[in-house]
C-alpha positions as CSV (number, residue, x, y, z in Angstrom):
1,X,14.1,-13.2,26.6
2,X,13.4,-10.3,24.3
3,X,11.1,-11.2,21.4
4,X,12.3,-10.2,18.0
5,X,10.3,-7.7,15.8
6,X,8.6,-9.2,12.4
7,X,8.0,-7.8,9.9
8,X,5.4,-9.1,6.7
9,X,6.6,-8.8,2.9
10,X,4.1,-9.2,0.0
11,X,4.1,-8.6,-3.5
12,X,0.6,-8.1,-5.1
13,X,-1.0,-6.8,-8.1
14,X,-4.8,-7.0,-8.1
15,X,-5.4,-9.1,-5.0
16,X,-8.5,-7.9,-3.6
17,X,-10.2,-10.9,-2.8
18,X,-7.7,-12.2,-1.0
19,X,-5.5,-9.5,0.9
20,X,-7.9,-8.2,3.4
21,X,-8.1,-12.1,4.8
22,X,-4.5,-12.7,4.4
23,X,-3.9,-9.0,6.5
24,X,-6.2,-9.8,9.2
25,X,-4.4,-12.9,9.8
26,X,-1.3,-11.6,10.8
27,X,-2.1,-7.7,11.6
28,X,-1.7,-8.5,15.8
29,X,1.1,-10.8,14.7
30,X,3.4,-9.0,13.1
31,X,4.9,-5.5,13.7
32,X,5.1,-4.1,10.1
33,X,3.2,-5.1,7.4
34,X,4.9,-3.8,4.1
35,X,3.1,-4.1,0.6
36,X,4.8,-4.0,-2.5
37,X,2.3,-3.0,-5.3
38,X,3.2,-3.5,-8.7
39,X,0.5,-2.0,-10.3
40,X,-3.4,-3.0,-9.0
41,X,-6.2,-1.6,-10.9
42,X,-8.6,-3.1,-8.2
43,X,-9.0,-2.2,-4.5
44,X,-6.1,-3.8,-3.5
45,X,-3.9,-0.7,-2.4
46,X,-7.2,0.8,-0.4
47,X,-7.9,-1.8,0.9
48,X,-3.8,-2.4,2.4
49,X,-4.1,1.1,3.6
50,X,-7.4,0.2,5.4
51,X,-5.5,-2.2,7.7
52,X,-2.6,0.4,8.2
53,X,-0.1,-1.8,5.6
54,X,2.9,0.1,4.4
55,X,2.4,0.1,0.5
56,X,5.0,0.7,-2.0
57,X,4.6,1.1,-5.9
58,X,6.7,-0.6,-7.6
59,X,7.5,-0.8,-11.5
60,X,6.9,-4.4,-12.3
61,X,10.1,-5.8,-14.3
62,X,9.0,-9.4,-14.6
63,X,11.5,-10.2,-12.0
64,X,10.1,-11.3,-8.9
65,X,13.4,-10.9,-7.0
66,X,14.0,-7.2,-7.9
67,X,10.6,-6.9,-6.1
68,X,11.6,-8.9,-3.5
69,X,14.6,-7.0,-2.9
70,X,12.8,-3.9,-2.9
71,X,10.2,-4.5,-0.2
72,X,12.7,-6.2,1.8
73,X,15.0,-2.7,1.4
74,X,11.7,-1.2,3.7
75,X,11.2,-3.7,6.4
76,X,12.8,-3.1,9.6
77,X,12.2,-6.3,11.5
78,X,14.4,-9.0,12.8
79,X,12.6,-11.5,10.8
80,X,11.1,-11.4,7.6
81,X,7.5,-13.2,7.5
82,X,6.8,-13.7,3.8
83,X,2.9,-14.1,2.4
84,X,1.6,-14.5,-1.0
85,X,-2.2,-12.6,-0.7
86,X,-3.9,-16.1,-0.8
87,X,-2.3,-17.0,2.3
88,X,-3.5,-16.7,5.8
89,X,-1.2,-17.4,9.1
90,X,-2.9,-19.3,11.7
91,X,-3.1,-17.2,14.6
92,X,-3.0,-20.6,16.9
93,X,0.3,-20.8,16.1
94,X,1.6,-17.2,17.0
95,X,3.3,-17.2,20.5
96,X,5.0,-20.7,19.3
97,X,6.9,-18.9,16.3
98,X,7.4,-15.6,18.3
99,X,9.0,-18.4,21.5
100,X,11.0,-20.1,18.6
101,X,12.5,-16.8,17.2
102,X,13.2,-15.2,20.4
103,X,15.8,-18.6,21.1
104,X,17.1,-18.0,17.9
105,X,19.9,-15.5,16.5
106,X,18.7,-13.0,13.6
């Protein structure tokens, strides 16, 4: 049973009181955390780099999925773990999703 890579997708813009929590929840959890930046004037991107995130600049266009698409384009995992900053995984729950997705087809 080989366990699938994972990778985390964000889109932020001036999230620094939330990202470092949101990181830190899934940092041992995932394999590659990418960032997509669309234009932080706070902390945010130093804070992403701090914890070893991938972070990307991207040209806000008001379209979410054009972003989407765009950080998806860098991730190279079999599964896609999606986060909004504000969001934290809970860690209790880790080998259970990482079981579930090594039974399951990418």
């Amino acid at each position: 049973m080989q366990t699938p890579s994972i990778s985390l997708c964000m889109i932020v813009k001036n999230e620094a009181n939330f990202i470092e929590a949101c990181l830190q929840s899934v940092k041992d959890f995932v394999d590659e955390m990418i960032v997509v930046d669309t234009g932080s004037t706070d902390q945010t991107v130093q804070i992403c780099e701090n914890l070893n995130a991938a972070v990307y600049h991207y040209q806000w266009n008001h379209h979410f999925a054009d972003a989407r698409n765009f950080g998806l384009s860098k991730a190279k995992g079999d599964w896609i773990l999606w986060l909004d900053a504000d969001e934290t995984f809970d860690s209790s729950q880790q080998q259970l999703v990482k079981d579930t997705l090594s039974r399951t087809e990418a």
